[in-house]
C-alpha positions in Angstrom: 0.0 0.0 0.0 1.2 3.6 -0.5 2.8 4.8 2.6 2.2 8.5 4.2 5.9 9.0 5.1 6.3 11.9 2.5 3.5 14.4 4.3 4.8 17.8 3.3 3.7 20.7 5.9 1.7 22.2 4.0 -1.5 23.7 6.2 -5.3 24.2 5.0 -8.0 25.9 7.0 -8.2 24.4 10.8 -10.0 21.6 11.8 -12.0 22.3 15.3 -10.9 21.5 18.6 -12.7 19.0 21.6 -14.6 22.8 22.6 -15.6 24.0 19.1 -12.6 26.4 18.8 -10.6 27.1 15.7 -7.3 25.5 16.8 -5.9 23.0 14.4 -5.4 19.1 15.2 -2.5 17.2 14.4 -2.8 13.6 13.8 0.9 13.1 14.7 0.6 13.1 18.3 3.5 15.5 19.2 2.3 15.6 22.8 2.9 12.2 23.3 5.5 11.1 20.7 7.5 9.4 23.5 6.6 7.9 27.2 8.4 10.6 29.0 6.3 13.0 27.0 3.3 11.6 27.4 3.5 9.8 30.7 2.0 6.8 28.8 4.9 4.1 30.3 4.6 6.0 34.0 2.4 5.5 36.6 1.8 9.7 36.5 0.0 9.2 33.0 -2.5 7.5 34.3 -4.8 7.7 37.1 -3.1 5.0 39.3 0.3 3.2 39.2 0.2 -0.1 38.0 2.1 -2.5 40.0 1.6 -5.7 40.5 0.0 -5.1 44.3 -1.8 -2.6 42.4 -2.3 -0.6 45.7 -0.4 2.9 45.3 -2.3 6.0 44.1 -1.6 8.4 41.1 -1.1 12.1 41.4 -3.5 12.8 38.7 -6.4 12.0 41.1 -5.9 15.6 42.5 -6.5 16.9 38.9 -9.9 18.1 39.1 -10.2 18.6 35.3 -9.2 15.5 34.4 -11.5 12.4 34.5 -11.5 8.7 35.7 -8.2 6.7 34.0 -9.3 4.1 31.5 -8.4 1.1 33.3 -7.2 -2.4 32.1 -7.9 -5.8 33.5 -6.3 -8.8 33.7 -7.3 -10.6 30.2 -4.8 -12.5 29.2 -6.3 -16.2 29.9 -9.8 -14.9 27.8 -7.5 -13.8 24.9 -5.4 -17.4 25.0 -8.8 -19.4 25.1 -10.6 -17.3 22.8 -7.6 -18.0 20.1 -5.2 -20.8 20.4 -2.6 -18.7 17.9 -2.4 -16.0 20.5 1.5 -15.1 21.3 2.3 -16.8 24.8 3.2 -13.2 26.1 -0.3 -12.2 26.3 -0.5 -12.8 29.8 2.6 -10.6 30.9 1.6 -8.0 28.5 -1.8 -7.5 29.5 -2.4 -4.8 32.2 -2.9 -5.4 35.9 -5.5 -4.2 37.7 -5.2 -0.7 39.5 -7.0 1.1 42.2 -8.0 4.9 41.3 -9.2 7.9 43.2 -12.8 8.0 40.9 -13.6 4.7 41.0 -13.5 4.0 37.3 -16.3 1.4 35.8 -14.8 -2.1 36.1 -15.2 -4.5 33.1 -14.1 -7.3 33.1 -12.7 -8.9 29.5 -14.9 -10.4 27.8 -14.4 -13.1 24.6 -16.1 -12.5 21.2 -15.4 -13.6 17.9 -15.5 -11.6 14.5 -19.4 -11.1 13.7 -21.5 -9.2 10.8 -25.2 -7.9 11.1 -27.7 -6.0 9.7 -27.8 -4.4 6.3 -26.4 -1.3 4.7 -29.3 -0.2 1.6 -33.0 0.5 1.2 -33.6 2.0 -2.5 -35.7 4.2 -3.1 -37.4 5.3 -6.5 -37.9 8.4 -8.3 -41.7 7.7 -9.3 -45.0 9.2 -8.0 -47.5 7.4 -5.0 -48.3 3.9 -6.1 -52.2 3.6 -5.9 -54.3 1.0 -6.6 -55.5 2.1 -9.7 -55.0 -0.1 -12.6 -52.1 0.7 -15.0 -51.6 2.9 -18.2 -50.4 0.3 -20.7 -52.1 1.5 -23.8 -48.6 3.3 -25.3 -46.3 0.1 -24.5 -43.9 -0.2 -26.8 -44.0 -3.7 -29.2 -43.2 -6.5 -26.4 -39.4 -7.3 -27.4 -37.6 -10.4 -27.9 -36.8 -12.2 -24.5 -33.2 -12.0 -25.1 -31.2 -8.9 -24.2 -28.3 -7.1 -26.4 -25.5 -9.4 -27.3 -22.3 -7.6 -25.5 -18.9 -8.9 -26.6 -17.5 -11.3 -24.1 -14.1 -11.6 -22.0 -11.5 -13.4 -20.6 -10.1 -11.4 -17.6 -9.9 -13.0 -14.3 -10.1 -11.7 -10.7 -7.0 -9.5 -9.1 -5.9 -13.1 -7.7 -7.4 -16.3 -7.8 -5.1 -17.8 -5.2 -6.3 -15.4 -2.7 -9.7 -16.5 -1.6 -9.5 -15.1 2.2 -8.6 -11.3 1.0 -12.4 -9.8 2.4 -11.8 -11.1 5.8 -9.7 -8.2 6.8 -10.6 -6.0 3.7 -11.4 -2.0 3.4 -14.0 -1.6 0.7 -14.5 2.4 -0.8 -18.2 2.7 -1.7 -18.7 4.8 -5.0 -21.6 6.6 -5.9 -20.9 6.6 -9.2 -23.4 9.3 -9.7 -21.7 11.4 -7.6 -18.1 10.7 -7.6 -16.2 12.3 -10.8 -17.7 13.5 -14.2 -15.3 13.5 -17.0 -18.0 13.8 -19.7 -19.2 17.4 -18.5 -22.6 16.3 -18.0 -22.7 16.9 -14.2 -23.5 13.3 -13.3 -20.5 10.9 -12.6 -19.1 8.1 -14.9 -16.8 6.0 -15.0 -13.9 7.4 -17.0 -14.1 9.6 -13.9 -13.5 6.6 -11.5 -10.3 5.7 -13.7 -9.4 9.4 -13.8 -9.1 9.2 -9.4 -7.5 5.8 -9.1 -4.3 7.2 -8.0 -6.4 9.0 -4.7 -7.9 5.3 -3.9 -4.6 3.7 -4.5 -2.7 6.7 -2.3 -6.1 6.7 0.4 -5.1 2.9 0.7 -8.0 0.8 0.2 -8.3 -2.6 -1.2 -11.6 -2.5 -2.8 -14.0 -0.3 -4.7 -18.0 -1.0 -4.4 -19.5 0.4 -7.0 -23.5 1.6 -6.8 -25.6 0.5 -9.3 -24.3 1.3 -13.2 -25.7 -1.4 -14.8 -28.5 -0.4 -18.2 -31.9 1.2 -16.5 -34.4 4.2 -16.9 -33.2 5.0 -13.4 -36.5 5.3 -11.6 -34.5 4.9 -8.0 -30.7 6.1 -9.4 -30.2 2.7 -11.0 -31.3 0.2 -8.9 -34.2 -0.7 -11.3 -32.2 -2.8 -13.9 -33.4 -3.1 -17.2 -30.3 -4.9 -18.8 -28.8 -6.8 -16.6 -25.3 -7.4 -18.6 -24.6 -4.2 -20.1 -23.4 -0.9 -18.9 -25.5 2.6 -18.5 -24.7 5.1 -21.2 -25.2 7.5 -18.2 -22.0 6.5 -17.1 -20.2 5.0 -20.3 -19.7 1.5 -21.9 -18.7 -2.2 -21.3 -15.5 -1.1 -22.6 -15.0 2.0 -20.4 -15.6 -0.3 -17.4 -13.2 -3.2 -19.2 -10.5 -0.4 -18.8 -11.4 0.3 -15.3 -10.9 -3.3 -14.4 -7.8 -3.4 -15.9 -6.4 -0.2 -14.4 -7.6 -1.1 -10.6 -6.4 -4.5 -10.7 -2.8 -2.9 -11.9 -3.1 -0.7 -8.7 -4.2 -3.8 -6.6 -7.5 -2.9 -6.4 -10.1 -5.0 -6.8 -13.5 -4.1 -8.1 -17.1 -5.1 -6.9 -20.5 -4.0 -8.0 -24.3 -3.8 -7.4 -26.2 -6.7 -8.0 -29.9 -6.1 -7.9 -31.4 -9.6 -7.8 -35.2 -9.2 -6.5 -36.5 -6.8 -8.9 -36.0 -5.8 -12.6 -37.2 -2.8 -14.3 -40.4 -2.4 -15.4 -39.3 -1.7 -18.9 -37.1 -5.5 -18.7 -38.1 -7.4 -22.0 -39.3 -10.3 -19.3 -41.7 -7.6 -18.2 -42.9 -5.9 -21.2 -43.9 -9.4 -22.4 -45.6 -10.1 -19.1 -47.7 -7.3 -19.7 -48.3 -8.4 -22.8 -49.2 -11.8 -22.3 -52.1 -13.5 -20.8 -52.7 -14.6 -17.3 -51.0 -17.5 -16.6 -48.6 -17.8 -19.8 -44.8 -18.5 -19.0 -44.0 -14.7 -19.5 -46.0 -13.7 -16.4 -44.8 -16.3 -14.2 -41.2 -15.1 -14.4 -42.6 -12.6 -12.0 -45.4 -12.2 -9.1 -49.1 -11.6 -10.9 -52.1 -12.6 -8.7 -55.7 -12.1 -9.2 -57.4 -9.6 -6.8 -59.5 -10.1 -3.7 -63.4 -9.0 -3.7 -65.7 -9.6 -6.7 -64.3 -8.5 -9.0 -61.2 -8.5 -8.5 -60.9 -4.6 -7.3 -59.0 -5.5 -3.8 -54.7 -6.2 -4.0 -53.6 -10.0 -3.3 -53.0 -8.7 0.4 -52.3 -5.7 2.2 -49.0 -5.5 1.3 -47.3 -2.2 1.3 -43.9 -0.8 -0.6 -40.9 0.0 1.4 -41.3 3.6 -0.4 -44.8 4.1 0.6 -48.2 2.9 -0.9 -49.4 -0.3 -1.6 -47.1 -3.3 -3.3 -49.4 -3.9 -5.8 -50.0 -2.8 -9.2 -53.1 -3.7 -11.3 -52.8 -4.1 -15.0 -55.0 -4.7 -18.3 -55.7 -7.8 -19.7 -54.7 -7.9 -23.3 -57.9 -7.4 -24.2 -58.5 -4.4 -22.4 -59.8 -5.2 -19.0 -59.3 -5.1 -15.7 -56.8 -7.8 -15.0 -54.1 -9.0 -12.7 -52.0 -7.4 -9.8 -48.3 -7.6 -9.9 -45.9 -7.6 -6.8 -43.4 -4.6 -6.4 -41.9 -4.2 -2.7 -40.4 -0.9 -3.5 -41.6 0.7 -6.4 -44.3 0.5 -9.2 -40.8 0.7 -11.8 -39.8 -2.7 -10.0 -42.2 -5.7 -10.1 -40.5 -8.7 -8.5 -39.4 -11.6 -10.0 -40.8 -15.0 -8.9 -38.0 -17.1 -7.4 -40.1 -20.2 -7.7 -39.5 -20.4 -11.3 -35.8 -21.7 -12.6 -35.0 -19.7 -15.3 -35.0 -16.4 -12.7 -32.2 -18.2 -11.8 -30.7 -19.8 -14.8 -30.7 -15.5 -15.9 -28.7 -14.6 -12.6 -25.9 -17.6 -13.2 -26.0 -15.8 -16.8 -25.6 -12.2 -15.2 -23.2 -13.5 -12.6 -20.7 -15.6 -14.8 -20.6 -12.4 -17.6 -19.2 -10.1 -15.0 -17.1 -12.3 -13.2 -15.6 -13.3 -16.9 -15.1 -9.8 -17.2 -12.9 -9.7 -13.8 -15.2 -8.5 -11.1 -13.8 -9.5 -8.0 -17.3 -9.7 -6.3 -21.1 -8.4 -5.8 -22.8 -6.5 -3.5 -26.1 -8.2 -3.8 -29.4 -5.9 -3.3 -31.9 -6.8 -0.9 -29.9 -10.1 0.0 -33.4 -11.0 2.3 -36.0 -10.4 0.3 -35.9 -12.8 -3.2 -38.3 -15.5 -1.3 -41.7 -14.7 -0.9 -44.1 -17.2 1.1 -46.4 -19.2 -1.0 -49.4 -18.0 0.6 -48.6 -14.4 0.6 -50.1 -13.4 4.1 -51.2 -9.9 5.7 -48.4 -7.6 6.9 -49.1 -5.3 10.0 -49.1 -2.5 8.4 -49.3 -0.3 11.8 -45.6 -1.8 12.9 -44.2 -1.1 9.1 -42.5 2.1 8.2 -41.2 3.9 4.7 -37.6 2.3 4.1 -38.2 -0.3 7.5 -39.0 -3.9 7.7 -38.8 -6.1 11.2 -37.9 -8.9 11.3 -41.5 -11.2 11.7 -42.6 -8.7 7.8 -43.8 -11.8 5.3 -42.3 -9.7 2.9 -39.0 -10.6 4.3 -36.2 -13.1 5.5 -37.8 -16.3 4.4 -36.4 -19.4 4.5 -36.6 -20.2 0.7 -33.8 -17.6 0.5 -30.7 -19.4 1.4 -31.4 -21.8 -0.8 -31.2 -19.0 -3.7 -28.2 -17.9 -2.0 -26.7 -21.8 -2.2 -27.2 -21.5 -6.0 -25.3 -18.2 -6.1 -22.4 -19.1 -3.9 -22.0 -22.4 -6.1 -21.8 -20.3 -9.0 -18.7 -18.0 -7.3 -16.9 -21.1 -5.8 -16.2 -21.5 -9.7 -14.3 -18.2 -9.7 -11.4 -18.2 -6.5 -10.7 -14.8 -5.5 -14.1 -13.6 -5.4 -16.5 -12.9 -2.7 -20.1 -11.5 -2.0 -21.7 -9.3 0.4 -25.3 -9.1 1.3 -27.5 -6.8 2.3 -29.3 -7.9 5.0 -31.7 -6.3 7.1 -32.3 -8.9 9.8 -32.0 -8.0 13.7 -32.5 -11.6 15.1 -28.0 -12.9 15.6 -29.1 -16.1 15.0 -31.4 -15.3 11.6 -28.4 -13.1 10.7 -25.9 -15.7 11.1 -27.7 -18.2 8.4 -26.9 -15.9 5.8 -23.2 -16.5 6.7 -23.4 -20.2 6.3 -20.3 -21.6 4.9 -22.3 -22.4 1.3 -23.9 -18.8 1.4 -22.7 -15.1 1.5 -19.2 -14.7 2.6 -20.3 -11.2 4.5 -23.2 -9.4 5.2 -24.0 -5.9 5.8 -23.5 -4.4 9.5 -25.0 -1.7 10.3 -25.6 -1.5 13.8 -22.2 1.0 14.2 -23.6 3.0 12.1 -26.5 3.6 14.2 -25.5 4.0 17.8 -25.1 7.4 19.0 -21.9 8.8 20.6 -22.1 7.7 23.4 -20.3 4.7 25.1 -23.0 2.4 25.9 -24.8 2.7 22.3 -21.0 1.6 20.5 -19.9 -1.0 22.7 -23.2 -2.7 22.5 -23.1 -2.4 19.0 -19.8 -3.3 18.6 -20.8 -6.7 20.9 -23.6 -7.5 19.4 -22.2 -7.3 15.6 -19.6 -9.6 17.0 -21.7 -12.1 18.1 -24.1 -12.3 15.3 -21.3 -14.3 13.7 -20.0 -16.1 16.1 -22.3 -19.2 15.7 -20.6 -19.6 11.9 -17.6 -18.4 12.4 -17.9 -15.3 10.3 -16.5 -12.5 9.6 -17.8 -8.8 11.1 -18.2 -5.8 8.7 -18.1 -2.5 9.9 -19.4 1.2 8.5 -20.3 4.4 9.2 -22.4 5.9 6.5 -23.7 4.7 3.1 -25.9 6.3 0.4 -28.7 5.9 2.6 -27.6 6.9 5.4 -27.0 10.3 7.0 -23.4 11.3 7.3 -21.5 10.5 10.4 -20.1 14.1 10.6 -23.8 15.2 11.0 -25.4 12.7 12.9 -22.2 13.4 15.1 -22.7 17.0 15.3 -26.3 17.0 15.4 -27.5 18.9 18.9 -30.7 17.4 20.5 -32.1 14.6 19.7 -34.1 13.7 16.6 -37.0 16.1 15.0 -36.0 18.2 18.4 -32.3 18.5 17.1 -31.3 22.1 17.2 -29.0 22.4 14.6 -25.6 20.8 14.0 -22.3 21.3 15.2 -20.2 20.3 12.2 -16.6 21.0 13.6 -18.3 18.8 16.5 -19.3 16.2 14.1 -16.2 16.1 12.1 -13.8 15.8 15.6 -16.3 12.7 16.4 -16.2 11.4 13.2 -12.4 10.9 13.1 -12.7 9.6 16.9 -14.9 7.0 15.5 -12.7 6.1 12.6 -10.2 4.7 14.8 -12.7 2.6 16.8 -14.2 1.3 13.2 -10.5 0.6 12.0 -9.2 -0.8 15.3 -12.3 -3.7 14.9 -11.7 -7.1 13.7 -13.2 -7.7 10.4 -14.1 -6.0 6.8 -14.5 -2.0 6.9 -17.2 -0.1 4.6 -16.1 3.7 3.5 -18.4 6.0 2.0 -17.6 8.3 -0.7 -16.5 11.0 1.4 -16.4 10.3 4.3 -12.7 10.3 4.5 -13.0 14.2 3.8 -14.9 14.5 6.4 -17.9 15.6 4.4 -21.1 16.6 6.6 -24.8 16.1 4.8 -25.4 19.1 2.5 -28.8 21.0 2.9 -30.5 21.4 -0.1 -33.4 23.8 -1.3 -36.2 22.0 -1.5 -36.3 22.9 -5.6 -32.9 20.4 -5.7 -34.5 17.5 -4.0 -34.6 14.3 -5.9 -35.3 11.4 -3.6 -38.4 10.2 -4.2 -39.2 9.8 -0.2 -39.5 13.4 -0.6 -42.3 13.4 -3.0 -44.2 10.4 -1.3 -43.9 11.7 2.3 -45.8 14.5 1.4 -42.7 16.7 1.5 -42.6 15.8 5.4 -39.4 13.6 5.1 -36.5 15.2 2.6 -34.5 11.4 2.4 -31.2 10.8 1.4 -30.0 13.3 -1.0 -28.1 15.0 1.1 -25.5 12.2 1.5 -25.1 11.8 -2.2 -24.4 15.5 -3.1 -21.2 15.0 -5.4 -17.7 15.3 -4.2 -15.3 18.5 -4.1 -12.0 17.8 -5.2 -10.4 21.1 -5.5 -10.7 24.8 -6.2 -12.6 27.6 -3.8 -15.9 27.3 -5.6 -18.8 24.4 -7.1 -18.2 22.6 -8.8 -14.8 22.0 -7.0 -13.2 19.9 -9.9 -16.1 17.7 -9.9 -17.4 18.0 -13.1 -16.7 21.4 -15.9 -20.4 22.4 -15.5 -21.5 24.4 -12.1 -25.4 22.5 -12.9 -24.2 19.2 -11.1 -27.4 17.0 -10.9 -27.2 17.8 -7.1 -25.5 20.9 -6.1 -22.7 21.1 -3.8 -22.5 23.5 -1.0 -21.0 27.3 -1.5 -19.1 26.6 1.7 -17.3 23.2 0.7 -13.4 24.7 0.1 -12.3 23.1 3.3 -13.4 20.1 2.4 -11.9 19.7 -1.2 -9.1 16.9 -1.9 -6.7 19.5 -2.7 -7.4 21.7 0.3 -7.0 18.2 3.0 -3.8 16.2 0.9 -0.8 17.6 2.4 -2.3 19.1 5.8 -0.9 16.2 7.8 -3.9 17.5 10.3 -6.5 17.1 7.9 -9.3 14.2 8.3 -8.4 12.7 4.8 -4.6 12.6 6.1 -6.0 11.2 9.3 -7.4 8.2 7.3 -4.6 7.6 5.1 -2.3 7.0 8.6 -4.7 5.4 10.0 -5.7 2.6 7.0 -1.5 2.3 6.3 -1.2 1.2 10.0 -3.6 -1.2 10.0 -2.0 -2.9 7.1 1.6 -3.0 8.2 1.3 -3.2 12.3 1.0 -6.5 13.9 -0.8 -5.2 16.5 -3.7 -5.4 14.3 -4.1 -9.4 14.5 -6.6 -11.0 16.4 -10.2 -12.2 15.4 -11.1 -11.2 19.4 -11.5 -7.8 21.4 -11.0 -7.7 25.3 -12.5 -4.6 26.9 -10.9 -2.4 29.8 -12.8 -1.4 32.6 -12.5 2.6 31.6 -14.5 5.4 33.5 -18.1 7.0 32.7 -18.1 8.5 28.9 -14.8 6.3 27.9 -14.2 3.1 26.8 -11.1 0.7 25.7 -11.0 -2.6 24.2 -8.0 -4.3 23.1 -7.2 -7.1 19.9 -6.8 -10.5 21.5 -3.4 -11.3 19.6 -1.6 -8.2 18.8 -2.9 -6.0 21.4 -3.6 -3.1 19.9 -5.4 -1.0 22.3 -8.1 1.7 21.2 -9.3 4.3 24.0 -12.4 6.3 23.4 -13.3 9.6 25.3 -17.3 10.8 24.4 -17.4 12.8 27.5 -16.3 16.9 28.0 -12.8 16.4 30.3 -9.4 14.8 29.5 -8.7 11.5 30.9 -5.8 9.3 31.4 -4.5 7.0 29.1 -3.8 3.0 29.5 -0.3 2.6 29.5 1.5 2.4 26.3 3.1 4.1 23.4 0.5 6.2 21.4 0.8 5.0 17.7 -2.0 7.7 16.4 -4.6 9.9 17.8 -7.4 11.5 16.4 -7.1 15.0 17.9 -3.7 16.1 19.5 -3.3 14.8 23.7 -3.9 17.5 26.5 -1.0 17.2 28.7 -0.4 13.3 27.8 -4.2 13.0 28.3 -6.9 11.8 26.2 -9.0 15.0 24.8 -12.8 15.0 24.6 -14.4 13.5 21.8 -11.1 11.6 20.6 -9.6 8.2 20.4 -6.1 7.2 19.9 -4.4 3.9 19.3 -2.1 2.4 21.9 1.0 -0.7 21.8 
């Protein structure tokens, strides 16, 4: 990976402090650079000596601005039985127990192994309310042939086959293609923009890109209603455009994986224009999910289904004769009837799909809706009172059956056939145990987690997150996943920042948001397991706010302008200059348009600022890679004081410190490797973590 090591000392405008003032953060921990500077080794640094009587008390408990030490306990035994690799030196190097003047919160360590949970998407359309009323078909185009366009085929393989464990410990970068870099001057991202900022991904450090949806469609939700499943957008170039991008990543050693949208084609699909076309209960409609109505004639939907966007989940359509006829099945929206995994050839299509990409070299998928293919035969009520817009739980018929990982079986057989490549689900399941099926050793290799990405700052909310994710796998021996923020989810920096509590939320605090946002990068990066980035993020991007005129997400429209959705996450990137479009694109009319105020946030602005948060990730994804105090499949955690929180990695015994609360604290003892906001007089600063050996 590239290395950091050439920072120049160049400065940009100041990141915030723990307070809100303008003073600028360092990521290089000068205040603690050695023991003797920090007091990290001596029993001043912390809030009690630690000896092995463990009975003599530290100076600092006078301090009255400084909080409780973070305190370590004995865990050496737990990391031993929890992995049987583990160095025997654990035991003298783990911490004894100390006595301090606060009283810190004891934990003892406790053993977990890697785990994964919940899901990362919901899509969302761009199309007005579904209603009941039965469809407009009368100016459908002439049903076309079943088969789609013939694209020329290839022979490239993944980055390399013989390396069939490389996700385990992987950092994926999620592109929104849309959003990332326009080379054509259109104001929408492509991908001859994605080749044009390889060198930033390979210089950022990560070892995979995830791209968002970019396969052929009308783009009803921003792509994820696929009408060609084997060809590429014209919105954001051609099969050979993404041939060349395949090439070029691999070259940099970085693998590429895409969207795969499995549930649901679009409406304008040749399987679905024939459908329409056809007569009840001809082969063409039973690719997908037609049923006759309920009442007398017919007026009522199957069941009381509803879409994940709002409305109900049925459709109603014309015979070919004219009349009122069947209802088709769409769980999100009207644009994306879903197919009928009953019938084989749904299948015998994916394998199709699936073996044209990865001939192509496509190192893996991101599969869509990873819960949702089987629906139960008898298609039963929902309760509809316990279902929101973008929600399901985890007892919603429309959801998690069984019948799935049987579908998942089928694809996993296919990518078995192809070594070096790997999937990732989306799965929206709470239950650990439900989760863990998914992670079967014949089904997904990972599975979305987003249960990080939804605690709030504070130290309760992450560690139980961070120990429930980890057991969700433990059962299959799986691997966790990690992320912060998505494309449908607001941006750490701003959930971070955000002051109050929901629709009472005052404002936000972005200097407050970003200094917690980097705090929580080293807690993400310090985890066991495979890390999600958003496009972004590492820039330390907040949401934008948009007029209402800009919006585009359909939740917008459907919510009766009462929820704006997700567009503020996926306002394009700046990447240099003191103005929009900021080297995104050559025309200022972006298709969403970036903030007045984003100079400070630009590529160019952050690169050589060893303070800056994109610098902050950079060291903090190198160290990951080359330290050995990264290995371990475990965490132990630290008895630490109210607001604080430490865990360490079974094997190499990395230790990550955490400080939510408004006062300093003492460190564990050790050498500081990183830090996310300079030390206050060798003391951990509010809102900060930092990295310990």
């Amino acid at each position: 990976m590239t290395t950091v090591s050439d920072e120049t000392s160049k400065v940009v405008p100041a990141e915030p402090d723990p307070e809100g003032a303008d003073q600028a953060p360092q990521t290089g921990v000068d205040d603690a650079a050695t023991p003797s500077d920090a007091g990290i080794d001596e029993a001043p640094a912390v809030s009690a000596d630690i000896e092995a009587d463990g009975d003599e008390s530290s100076d600092d408990g006078d301090d009255p601005t400084a909080g409780d030490a973070i305190e370590a306990t004995d865990s050496a035994d737990a990391a031993d039985q929890a992995d049987p690799e583990a160095d025997d030196s654990a035991e003298d190097d783990t911490p004894a127990d100390e006595d301090t003047d606060a009283a810190p919160i004891e934990t003892e360590p406790t053993e977990t192994e890697p785990t994964e949970t919940e899901r990362a998407d919901s899509d969302v359309t761009d199309t007005p309310d579904t209603d009941t009323d039965t469809a407009d078909t009368t100016e459908d185009p002439e049903p076309p042939e079943d088969e789609l366009a013939v694209v020329p085929a290839s022979t490239a393989t993944q980055l390399d086959p013989a390396d069939t464990t490389w996700w385990k410990s992987a950092i994926f970068y999620q592109i929104y293609p849309r959003s990332f870099s326009d080379m054509s001057g259109d104001g929408v991202g492509d991908l001859a923009g994605v080749i044009d900022k390889l060198g930033y991904l390979e210089l950022l450090g990560v070892d995979a890109i995830w791209l968002s949806p970019i396969m052929r469609s009308p783009m009803a939700d921003h792509g994820y209603d696929v009408s060609d499943p084997r060809d590429i957008d014209p919105l954001f170039g051609d099969i050979a455009t993404f041939d060349e991008l395949i090439t070029e990543a691999h070259d940099r050693d970085i693998r590429i994986t895409m969207d795969l949208v499995p549930n649901h084609t679009s409406d304008q699909h040749p399987w679905f224009v024939n459908a329409l076309a056809a007569e009840p209960g001809s082969p063409e409609r039973a690719r997908y999910i037609f049923r006759d109505g309920r009442g007398d004639n017919g007026d009522e939907p199957p069941n009381n289904w509803h879409s994940v966007f709002g409305g109900p989940a049925w459709t109603r359509v014309p015979d070919p004769d004219g009349s009122p006829g069947q209802w088709y099945l769409h769980i999100f929206a009207a644009e994306q009837p879903d197919l009928n995994w009953e019938n084989p050839e749904v299948f015998d299509d994916l394998e199709t799909t699936l073996r044209f990409w990865l001939d192509r070299g496509v190192d893996g998928f991101r599969i869509d809706v990873a819960h949702g293919m089987a629906k139960p035969a008898d298609l039963p009520d929902m309760d509809v009172e316990s279902a929101g817009l973008l929600q399901n739980s985890d007892d919603d018929p429309r959801f998690n059956n069984y019948a799935v990982h049987d579908i998942h079986r089928k694809i996993r057989t296919v990518l078995d056939d192809y070594p070096g490549a790997a999937n990732v689900g989306e799965i929206w399941v709470d239950d650990n145990e439900r989760f863990a099926e998914y992670l079967r050793p014949d089904e997904l290799h990972l599975g979305f987690n987003f249960r990080l990405a939804k605690a709030a700052f504070d130290t309760k909310s992450i560690r139980d997150a961070i120990e429930n994710s980890l057991e969700s796998v433990l059962s299959v021996d799986g691997t966790p996943t990690w992320t912060l923020s998505n494309h449908d989810v607001e941006r750490e920096v701003t959930r971070y920042g955000r002051l109050g509590d929901g629709a009472d939320a005052d404002g936000v605090d972005v200097d407050l948001g970003i200094l917690r946002a980097r705090a929580m990068l080293l807690v993400e990066l310090a985890l066991p397991g495979t890390v999600f980035i958003y496009n972004g993020a590492e820039l330390g991007l907040p949401n934008a706010d948009l007029p209402d005129e800009a919006l585009q997400d359909p939740v917008w429209e459907r919510s009766g302008h009462t929820e704006r959705g997700r567009d503020g996450c996926r306002v394009p990137l700046p990447w240099e200059g003191f103005e929009p479009p900021y080297g995104f694109s050559t025309t200022t009319d972006t298709w969403l348009p970036i903030p007045d105020d984003w100079t400070r946030f630009t590529v160019e602005a952050q690169l050589e600022d060893v303070g800056s948060t994109l610098s902050l990730y950079r060291q903090a994804i190198e160290m990951r890679y080359q330290r050995s105090e990264f290995d371990g499949d475990t965490v132990e955690w630290y008895g630490a004081p109210d607001g604080c929180l430490a865990f360490r990695r079974s094997v190499g015994h990395l230790i990550c410190a955490l400080n939510t609360s408004d006062v300093p604290v003492p460190l564990p003892p050790g050498e500081v490797l990183l830090s996310s906001y300079p030390l206050i007089d060798g003391q951990l600063a509010p809102n900060s973590a930092a990295w310990l050996v």
